[in-house]
DORO-208999 format. One record per residue (C-alpha): residue in one letter; x, y, z. Coordinates in pm, whole numbers, plus 32768, in hexadecimal, padded with zeros to 4 digits. Each point is the difference from the previous one (the first is absolute). Layout:
AXYZ...
END
This chain:
X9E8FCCD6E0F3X808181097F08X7F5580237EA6X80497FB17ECCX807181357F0AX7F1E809F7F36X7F037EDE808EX7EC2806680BCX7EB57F347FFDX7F17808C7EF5X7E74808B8084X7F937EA77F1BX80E77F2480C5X7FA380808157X7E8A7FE47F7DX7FF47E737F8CX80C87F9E8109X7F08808780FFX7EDF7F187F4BX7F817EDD80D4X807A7E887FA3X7F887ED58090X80607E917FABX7EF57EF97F72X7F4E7FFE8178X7FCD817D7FE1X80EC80208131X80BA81317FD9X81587FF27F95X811681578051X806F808D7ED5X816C7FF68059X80A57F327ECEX802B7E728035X7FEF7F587EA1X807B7EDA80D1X7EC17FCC80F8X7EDB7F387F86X7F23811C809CX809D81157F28X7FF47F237EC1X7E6E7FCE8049X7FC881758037X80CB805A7EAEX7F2C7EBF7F19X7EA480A880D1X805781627F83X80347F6C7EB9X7EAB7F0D8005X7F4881528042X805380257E73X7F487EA47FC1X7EF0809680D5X7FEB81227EFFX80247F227EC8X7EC97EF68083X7F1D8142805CX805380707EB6X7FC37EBF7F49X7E9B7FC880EAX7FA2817E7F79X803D7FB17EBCX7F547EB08003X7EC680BA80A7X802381027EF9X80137F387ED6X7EF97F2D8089X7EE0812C8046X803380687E9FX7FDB7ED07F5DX7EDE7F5580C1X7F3F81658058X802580947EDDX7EA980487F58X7FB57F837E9FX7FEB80DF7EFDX7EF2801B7F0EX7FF97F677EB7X806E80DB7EEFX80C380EA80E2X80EC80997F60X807880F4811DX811C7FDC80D3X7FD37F9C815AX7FEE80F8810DX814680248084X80EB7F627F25X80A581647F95X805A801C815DX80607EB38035X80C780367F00X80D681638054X80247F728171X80937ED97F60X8100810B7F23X803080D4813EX805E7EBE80C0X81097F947F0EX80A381527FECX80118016816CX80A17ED47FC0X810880797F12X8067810B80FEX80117ECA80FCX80F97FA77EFDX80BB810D802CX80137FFB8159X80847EBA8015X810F80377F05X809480FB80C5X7FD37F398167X80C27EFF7F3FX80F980D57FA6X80578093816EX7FEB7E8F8083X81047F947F29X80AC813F8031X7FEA7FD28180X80A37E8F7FC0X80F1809D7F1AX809B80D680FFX7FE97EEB80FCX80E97F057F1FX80DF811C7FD4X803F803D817FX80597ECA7FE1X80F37FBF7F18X80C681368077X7FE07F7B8171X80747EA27F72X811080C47F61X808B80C7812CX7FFA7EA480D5X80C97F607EEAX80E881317FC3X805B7FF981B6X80397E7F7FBFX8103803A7EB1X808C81358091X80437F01815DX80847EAF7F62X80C080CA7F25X80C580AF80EEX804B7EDD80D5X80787F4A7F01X810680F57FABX806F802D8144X800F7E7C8035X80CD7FF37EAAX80CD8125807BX80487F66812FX803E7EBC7F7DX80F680AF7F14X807581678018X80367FDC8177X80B37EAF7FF1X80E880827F1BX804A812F80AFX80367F228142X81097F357F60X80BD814C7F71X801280A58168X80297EE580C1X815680A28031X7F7E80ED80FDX7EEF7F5680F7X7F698166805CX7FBF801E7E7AX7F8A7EB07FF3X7F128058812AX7F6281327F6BX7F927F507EC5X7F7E7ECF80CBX7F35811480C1X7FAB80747EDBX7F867E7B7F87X7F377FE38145X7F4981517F96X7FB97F857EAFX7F557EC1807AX7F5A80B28107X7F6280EE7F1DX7FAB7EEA7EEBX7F427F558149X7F3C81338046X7FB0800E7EB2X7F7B7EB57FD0X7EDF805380F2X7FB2813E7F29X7F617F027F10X7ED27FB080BFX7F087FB37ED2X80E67EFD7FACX7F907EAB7FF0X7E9E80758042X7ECA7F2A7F60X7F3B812A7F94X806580C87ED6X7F28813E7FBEX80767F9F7E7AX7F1F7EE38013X7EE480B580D9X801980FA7EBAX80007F007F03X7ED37F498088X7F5381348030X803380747EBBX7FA57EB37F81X7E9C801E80BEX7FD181687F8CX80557F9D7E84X7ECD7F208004X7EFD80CD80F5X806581307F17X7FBF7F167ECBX7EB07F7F8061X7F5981378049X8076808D7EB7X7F517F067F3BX7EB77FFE810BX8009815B7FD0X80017FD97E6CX7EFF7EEB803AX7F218106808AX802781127EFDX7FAB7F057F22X7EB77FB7808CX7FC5813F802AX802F80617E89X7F7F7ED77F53X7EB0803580C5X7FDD813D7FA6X80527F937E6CX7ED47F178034X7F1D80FD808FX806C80D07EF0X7FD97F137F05X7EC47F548096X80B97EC77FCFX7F647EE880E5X81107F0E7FCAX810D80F1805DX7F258073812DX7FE87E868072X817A7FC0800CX802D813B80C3X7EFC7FA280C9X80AE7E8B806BX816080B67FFCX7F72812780D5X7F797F0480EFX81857F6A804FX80BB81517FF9X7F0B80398119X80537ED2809CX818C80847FE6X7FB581688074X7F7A7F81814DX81177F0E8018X80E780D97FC7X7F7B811380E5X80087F098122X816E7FBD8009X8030816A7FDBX7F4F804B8125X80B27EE880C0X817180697F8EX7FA581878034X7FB97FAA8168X80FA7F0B804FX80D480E97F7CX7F9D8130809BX802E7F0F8174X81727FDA7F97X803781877FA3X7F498080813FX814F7F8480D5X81047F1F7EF5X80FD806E80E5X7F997EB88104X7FB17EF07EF6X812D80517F0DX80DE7FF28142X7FA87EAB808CX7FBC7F7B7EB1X816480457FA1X80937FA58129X7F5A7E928014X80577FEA7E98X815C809E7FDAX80837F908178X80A881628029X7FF580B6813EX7ECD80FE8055X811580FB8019X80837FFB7EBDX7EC07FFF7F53X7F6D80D580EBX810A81027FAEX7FBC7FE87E90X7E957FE47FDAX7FB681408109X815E80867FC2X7FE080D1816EX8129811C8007X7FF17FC3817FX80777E6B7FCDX81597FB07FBEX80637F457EC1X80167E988089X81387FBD7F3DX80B781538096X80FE7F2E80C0X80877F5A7F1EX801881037EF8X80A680FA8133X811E7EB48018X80317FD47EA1X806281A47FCAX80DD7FCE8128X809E7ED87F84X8022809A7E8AX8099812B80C0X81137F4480D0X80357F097EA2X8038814B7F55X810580938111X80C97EB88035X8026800E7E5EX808C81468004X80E17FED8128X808D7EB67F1FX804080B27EF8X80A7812780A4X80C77EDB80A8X80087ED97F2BX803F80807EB5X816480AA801DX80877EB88089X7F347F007F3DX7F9E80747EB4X7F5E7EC67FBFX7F0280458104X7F5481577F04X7F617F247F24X7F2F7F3D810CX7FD7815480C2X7F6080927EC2X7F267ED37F95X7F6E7FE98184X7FF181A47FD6X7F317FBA7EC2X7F157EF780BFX7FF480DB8138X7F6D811C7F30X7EEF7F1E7F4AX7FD57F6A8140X7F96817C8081X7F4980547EC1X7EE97EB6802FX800E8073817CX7F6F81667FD4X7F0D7F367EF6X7F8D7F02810AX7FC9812680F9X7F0D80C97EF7X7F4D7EBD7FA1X7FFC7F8A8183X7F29813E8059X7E737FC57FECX7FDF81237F44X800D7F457EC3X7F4A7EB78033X7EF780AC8102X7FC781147ED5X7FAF7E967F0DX7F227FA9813FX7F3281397FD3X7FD3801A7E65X7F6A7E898014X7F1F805080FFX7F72812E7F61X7FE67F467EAFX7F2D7EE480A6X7F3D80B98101X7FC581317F2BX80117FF37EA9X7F987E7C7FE3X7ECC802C80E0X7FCE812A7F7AX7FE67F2B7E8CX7F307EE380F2X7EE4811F8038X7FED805F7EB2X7FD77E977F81X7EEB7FCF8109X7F4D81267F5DX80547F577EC1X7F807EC58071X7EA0806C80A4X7FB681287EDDX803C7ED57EE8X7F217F2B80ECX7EF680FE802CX800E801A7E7AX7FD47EC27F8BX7EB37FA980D7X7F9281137F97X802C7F987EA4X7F767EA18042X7EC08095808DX7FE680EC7F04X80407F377EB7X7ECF7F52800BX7F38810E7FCFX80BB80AE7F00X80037ECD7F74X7E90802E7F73X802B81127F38X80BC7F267F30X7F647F907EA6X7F5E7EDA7FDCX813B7F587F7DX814D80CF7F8FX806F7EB17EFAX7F5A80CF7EE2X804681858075X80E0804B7EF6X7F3B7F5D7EC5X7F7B80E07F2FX7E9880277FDDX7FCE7FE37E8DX80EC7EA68008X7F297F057F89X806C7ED780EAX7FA080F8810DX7EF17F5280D9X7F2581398021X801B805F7E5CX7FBA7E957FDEX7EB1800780E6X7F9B81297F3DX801F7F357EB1X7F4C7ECE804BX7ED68105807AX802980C07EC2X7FD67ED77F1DX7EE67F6C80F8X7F3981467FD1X802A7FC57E88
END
């Protein structure tokens, strides 16, 4: 099969589609694409339950964690006014976690970006392939029409002016036959037309999906920076109700990130199964779908110099026909005209529709090459299979570094959470206010010792 311009399969796809699947019985499963086989589907949700695997081992650690320090923690002497050992470092891994975080941030701003970019550039193939199969079909019904209406018309008329002299008569119904011979060849030009599929709506819908994927990891993305700073206010601050929200909302982004991470990691390999051969799948899905002939699409998907354009016959009649249409004119007019000068005006108006006629036939034969539509083929498969999976990687990095962050935080919070003061509800009273609760202590003693 020939290859798709400009397209090769990326190092990334060729590695992910040589990873093991298996369905729910751990029976393997071939990586060739088949979102249509119950077998496939299991081996895709399995890759993506390996991220559930990750988020309960993560939840079980932190649990264990949490659970160590509380219970096994050893009490502290009465009086002590010394921080425990190993809260300052509980507390800069928790600050070096978070930042690591941030750049996870980063990260998955800009995977975001290429994945929509990669979408982008897929609904755009689109539309301009939508556009060239709707241009061949207005270019087609518009021609025939004007040679039906000129036939129904011109040609009449110029019948019933030379009916005077039968060979004259005969040349322009020769010339009638050729008209409605080349309006039949050109009907079959059309072959789009009347077709259930419409790459408009395939662009549309994607578009729609890409609008809202695009949309949700902004604001999970924005969810995490925001965890990410307002823990590190309430470190800063040593504010324990701060620290306690963070704690709860650091606990669901976690959730999320896993989530999130798993149907990355199942859409990154299904897709990199479709761009190791899309040739195959985009062939027979398009053909079961569309109806058309594995030689037509064949010749426009792999667009193979050394196959014939299927519609080659009919364009080589129609030039013929336009060619003996455009003699038998000019022989009238050479013939007609100084005897019937009633027959120039008909001669001119079918010269006039001849030469549009001509004019949409050179456009049909540009547009009817597979250079155009196979060159739409090969910019959406390098936005989806490189610069979309491309953004899919980067959001998996995303994904496990905010991940990785977070339980760190959770297991580290705790401890930093005893260097706290006593309580923070009083922190910025001053110390010479006499409704202070300490200054107030110190009173009652005062007058007691008096």
């Amino acid at each position: 099969m020939g290859a798709s311009p400009g397209y090769r399969p990326s190092a990334w796809v060729h590695l992910l589609h040589q990873l093991p699947r298996a369905d729910f019985q751990l029976r393997p499963v071939p990586s060739g694409f088949a979102p249509r086989e119950q077998e496939y589907q299991q081996a895709l949700l399995l890759v993506a339950a390996l991220a559930g695997l990750g988020l309960g081992l993560s939840l079980i650690f932190i649990a264990v964690y949490l659970i160590r320090f509380c219970c096994c923690r050893s009490p502290e002497p009465p009086g002590a006014k010394s921080p425990p050992s190993g809260g300052g470092c509980a507390t800069w891994s928790c600050i070096a976690a978070l930042l690591v975080g941030c750049a996870g941030i980063g990260i998955g701003f800009y995977g975001n970006s290429e994945t929509s970019d990669g979408v982008s550039q897929l609904s755009s193939a689109l539309l301009h392939a939508n556009h060239t199969l709707s241009t061949i079909d207005h270019l087609v019904w518009e021609t025939v029409e004007r040679l039906g209406e000129a036939v129904r018309t011109e040609m009449t008329t110029l019948e019933e002016v030379l009916a005077q002299r039968m060979e004259l008569v005969a040349a322009a119904r020769g010339a009638r036959r050729q008209a409605e011979a080349v309006a039949q060849q050109l009907q079959g030009l059309a072959f789009w037309h009347g077709v259930p599929v419409s790459p408009l709506q395939v662009a549309e819908d994607v578009s729609f999906v890409e609008e809202y994927r695009w949309l949700a990891y902004v604001l999970l993305l924005l969810l995490v920076l925001l965890v990410c700073l307002f823990t590190l206010l309430g470190l800063a601050k040593q504010s324990k109700w701060l620290v306690v929200v963070m704690t709860a909302m650091s606990l669901l982004v976690l959730v999320l990130s896993w989530g999130s991470m798993g149907l990355e990691a199942a859409t990154a390999v299904g897709l990199s199964d479709f761009c190791s051969n899309p040739d195959t799948y985009i062939l027979n899905v398009t053909q079961e779908e569309t109806g058309l002939g594995s030689d037509i699409l064949s010749y426009y998907f792999l667009c193979n110099q050394e196959v014939s354009n299927p519609f080659q016959q009919r364009l080589t009649l129609s030039q013929r026909a336009l060619a003996n249409i455009h003699s038998q004119l000019q022989g009238l007019e050479r013939e007609a005209i100084p005897q019937f000068p009633a027959a120039q005006k008909p001669l001119l108006s079918l010269e006039e529709t001849l030469n549009m006629t001509e004019g949409n036939f050179h456009q049909l034969v540009a547009l009817l090459h597979c250079r155009s539509l196979h060159k739409d083929y090969g910019t959406a498969l390098r936005g989806l299979c490189e610069d979309a999976l491309e953004g899919l990687l980067f959001l998996m990095l995303f994904s496990l570094l905010a991940a990785g962050a977070l339980a760190t935080t959770l297991c580290s919070l705790p401890r930093a959470w005893v260097l706290f003061p006593p309580s923070d509800d009083y922190e910025d009273t001053d110390d010479d206010d006499p409704f202070n609760p300490q200054e107030s202590k110190r009173f009652v003693q005062w007058q007691s010792s008096i």
